[in-house]
C-alpha positions in Angstrom: -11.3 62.8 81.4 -12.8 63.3 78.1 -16.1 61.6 77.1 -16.4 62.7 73.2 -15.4 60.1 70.7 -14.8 61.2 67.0 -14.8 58.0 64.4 -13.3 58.6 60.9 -14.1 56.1 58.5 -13.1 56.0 54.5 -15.6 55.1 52.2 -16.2 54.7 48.3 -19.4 56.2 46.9 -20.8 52.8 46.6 -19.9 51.5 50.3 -21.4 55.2 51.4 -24.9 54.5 49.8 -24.9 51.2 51.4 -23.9 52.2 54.9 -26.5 55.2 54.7 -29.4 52.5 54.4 -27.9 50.3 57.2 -28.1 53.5 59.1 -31.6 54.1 58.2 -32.7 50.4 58.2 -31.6 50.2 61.7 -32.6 53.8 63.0 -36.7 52.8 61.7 -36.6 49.1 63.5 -35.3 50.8 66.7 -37.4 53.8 66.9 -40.7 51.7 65.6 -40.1 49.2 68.8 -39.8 51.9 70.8 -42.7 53.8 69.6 -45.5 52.1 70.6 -44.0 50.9 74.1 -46.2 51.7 77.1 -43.7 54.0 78.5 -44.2 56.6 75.7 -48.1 56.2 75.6 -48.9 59.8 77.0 -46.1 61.6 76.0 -47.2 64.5 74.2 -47.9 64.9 70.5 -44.4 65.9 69.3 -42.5 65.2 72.2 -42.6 61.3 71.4 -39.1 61.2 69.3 -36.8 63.8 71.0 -38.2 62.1 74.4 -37.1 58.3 72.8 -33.6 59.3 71.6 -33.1 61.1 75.4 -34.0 57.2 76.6 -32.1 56.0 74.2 -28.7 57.4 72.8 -27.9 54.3 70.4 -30.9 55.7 68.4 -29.6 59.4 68.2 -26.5 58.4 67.4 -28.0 56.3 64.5 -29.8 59.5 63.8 -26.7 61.6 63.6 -24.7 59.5 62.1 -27.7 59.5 59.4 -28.3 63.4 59.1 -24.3 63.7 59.0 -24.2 61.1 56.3 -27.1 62.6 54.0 -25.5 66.0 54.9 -21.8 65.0 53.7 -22.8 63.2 50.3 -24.9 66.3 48.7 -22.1 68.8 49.6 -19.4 65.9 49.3 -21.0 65.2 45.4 -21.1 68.4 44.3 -17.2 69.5 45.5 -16.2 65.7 44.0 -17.8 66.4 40.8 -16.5 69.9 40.1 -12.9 68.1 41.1 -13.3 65.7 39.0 -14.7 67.7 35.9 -11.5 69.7 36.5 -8.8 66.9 37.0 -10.1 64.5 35.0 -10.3 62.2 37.9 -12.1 59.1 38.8 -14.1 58.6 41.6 -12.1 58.4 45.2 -13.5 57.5 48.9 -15.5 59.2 50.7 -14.5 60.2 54.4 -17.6 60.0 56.7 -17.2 61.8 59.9 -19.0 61.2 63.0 -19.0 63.4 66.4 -20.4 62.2 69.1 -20.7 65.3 72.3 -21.3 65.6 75.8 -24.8 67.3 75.9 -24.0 71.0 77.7 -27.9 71.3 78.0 -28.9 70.3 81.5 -32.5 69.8 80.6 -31.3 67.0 78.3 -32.6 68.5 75.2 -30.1 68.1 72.2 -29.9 67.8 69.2 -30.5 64.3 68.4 
């Protein structure tokens, strides 16, 4: 039994921007309440936020989700606009991708 999950989602440019800063809205609240919790207070110096999104895999998601999104728009904006300039087309959805994987690493240690 499989436990990836892949969610496809169509977006205009508009509805993209807005989602992205949901994203990141949400992703700061979580990882600032989780920041200064006693349970991380002698983590070590850069270990803090890899060590939070291992506790806590709504918050990498949020962050992948995020770093997919960012990722998707700069390559997505430049391939749209050359289309367009080309076609003389106006502006379509965008398709946001999101893959969520079992973690092969048996430390824990992803990428988050």
């Amino acid at each position: 039994m499989s436990t990836d999950v892949s969610i496809q989602i169509q977006l205009k440019p508009a509805q993209s921007e807005a989602y992205l800063r949901w994203l990141t809205s949400q992703y700061e609240q979580l990882m600032a309440a989780c920041w200064y919790d006693d349970r991380y207070r002698f983590t070590p110096q850069g270990e803090r936020g890899p060590k939070i999104l291992r506790d806590h895999p709504h918050i990498a998601g949020l962050s992948r989700s995020r770093k997919y999104l960012m990722h998707n728009k700069g390559v997505d904006s430049a391939v749209r606009a050359a289309f367009n300039r080309r076609n003389h087309l106006s502006q379509r959805g965008t398709t946001v991708k999101c893959w969520i994987f079992q973690n092969p690493d048996p430390t824990g240690r992803g990428n988050a």
